[in-house]
C-alpha positions as CSV (number, residue, x, y, z in Angstrom):
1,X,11.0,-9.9,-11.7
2,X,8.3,-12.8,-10.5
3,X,10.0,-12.8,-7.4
4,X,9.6,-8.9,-6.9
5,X,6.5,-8.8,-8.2
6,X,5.4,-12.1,-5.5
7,X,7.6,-9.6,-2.5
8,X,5.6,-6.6,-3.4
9,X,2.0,-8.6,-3.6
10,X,2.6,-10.3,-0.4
11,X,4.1,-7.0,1.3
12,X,0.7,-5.4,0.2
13,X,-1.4,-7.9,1.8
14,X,0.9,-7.9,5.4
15,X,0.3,-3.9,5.0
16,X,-3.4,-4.2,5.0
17,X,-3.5,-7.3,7.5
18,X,-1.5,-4.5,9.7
19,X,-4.4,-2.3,9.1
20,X,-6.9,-4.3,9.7
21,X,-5.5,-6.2,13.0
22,X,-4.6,-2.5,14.4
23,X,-8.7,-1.6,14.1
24,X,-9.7,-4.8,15.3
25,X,-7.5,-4.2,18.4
26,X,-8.4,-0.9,18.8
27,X,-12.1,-1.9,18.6
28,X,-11.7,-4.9,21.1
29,X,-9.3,-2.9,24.1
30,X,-12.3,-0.2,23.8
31,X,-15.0,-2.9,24.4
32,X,-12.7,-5.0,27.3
33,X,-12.1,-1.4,29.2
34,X,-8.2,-2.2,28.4
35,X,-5.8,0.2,30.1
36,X,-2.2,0.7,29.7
37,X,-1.1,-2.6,31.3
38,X,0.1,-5.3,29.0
39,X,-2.1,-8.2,28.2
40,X,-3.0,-10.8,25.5
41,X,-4.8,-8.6,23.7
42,X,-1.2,-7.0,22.8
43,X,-0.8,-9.9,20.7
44,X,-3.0,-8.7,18.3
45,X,-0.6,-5.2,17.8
46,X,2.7,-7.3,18.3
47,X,1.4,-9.4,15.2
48,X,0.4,-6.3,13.2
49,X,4.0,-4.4,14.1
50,X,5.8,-7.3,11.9
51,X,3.2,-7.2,9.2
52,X,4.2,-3.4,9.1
53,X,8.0,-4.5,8.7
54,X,7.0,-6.6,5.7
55,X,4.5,-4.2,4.2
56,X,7.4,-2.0,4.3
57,X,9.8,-4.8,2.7
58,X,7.2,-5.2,0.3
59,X,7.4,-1.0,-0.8
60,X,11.3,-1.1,-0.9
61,X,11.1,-4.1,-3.4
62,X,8.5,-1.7,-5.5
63,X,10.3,1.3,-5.1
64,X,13.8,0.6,-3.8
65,X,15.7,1.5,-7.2
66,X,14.3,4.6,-7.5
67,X,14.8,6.6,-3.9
68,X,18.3,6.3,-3.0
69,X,20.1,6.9,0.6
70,X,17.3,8.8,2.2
71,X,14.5,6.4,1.3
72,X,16.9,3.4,3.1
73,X,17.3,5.5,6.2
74,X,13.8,5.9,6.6
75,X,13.3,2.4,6.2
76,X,16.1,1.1,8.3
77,X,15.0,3.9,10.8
78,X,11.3,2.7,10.7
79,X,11.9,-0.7,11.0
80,X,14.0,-0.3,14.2
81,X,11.6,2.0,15.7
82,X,9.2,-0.9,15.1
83,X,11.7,-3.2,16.6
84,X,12.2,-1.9,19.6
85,X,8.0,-1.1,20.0
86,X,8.1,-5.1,19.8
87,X,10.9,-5.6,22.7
88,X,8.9,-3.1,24.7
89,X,5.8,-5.3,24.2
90,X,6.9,-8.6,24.3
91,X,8.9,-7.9,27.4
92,X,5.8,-6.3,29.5
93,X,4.1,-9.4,28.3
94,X,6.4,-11.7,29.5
95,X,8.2,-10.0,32.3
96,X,5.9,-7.2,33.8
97,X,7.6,-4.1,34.2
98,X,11.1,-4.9,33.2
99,X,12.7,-1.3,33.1
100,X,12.6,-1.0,29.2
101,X,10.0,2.0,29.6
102,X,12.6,4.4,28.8
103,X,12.7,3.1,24.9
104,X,8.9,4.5,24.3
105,X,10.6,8.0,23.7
106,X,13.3,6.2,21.0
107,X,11.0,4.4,19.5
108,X,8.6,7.1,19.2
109,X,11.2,9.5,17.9
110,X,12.9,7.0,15.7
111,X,8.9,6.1,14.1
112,X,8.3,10.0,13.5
113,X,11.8,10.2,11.5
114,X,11.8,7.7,9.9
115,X,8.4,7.6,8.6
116,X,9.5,11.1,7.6
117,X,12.7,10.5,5.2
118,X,10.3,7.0,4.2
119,X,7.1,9.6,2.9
120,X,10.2,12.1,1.4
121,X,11.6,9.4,-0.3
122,X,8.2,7.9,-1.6
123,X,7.3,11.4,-2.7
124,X,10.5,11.4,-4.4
125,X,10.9,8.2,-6.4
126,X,7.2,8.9,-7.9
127,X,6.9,4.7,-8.2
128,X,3.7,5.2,-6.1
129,X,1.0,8.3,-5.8
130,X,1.7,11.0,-3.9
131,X,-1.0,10.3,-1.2
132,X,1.5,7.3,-0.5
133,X,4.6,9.6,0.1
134,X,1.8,12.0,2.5
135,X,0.6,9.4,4.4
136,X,3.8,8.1,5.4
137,X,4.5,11.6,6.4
138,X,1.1,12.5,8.5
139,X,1.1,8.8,10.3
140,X,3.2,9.6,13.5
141,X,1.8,13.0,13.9
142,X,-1.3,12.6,13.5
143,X,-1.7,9.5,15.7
144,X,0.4,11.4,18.3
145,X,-2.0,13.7,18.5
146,X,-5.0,11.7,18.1
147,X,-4.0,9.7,21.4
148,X,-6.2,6.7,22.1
149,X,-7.2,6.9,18.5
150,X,-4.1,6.3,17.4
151,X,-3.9,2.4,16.5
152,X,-7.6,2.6,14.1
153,X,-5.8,5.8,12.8
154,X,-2.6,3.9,11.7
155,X,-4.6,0.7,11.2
156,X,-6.8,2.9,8.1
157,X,-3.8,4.5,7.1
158,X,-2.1,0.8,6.5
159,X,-5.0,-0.7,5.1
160,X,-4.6,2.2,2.5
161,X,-1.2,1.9,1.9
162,X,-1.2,-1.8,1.3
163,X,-4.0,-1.5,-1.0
164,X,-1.8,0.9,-3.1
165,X,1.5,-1.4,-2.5
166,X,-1.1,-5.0,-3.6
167,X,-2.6,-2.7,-6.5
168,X,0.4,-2.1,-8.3
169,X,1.6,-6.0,-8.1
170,X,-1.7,-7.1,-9.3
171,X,-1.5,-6.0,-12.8
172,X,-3.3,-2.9,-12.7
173,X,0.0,-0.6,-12.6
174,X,1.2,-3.3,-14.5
175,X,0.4,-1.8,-17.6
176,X,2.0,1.7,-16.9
177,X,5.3,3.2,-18.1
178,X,8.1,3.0,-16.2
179,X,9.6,5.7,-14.9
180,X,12.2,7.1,-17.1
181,X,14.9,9.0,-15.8
């Protein structure tokens, strides 16, 4: 159970690191004028994209029991949206344009599902509250539509998330019931 506990703790920290990475990138393209075209600044979201993945490691150790097939499907479909966001970036880092453009659309579909069945399942298994389960829901949407905005968007909406995830490892849901089923 230490070992869960440690998994959940540390995925709650990557979560908010995530966040917080996201703003300051968001913040620091606004200030450098930063366009579309890849640059070091990209690190930044490239590092924050694999804190995601482990945030999200961290939430099925918390609530992985609890939300059956639909819960893995969002994760394994959120994870490989997130995958192939990070080929995208690291190969227009590293190669220019390298003909992988046409993956924004799969990767952008595969995020808004399966951030979806992830928020359905988290409203489901009832492990965390239900402003967990909505947020996962709202995050694609919303930051499709909010554009430019959209990394400090998703960066406030991971530094909430992995507050909740670090919370409940540090004791303080710690001395709830478990769920009984």
């Amino acid at each position: 159970m230490a070992a869960s506990s440690d998994l959940i703790g540390w995925g709650g920290l990557a979560a908010m690191g995530a966040g917080l990475l996201a703003i300051v990138y968001s913040l620091l393209a606004f200030a450098a004028g930063k366009g579309d075209d890849p640059g070091p600044l990209d690190i930044l979201i490239i590092l924050a994209m694999i804190l995601e993945v482990v945030g999200l490691v961290g939430f099925h150790a918390l609530q992985g029991r609890n939300y059956g097939r639909i819960g893995r499907a969002g994760l394994y479909t959120t994870i490989g949206s997130i995958v192939i966001f990070e080929l995208v970036l690291v190969a227009s880092l590293v190669g220019g344009d390298v003909g992988l453009d046409w993956l924004v659309p799969v990767g952008v579909l595969g995020a808004v599902v399966g951030f979806v069945l992830y928020g359905a399942a988290t409203l489901q298994a009832r492990v965390l509250p239900r402003w967990c389960g909505i947020l996962f829901i709202i995050l694609m949407p919303v930051g499709i539509l909010l554009g430019d905005l959209q990394p400090i968007w998703g960066g406030l909406v991971w530094l909430a998330l992995g507050y909740a995830l670090w919370s409940h490892s540090s004791g303080a849901a710690g001395a709830q019931p478990s769920r009984v089923r």
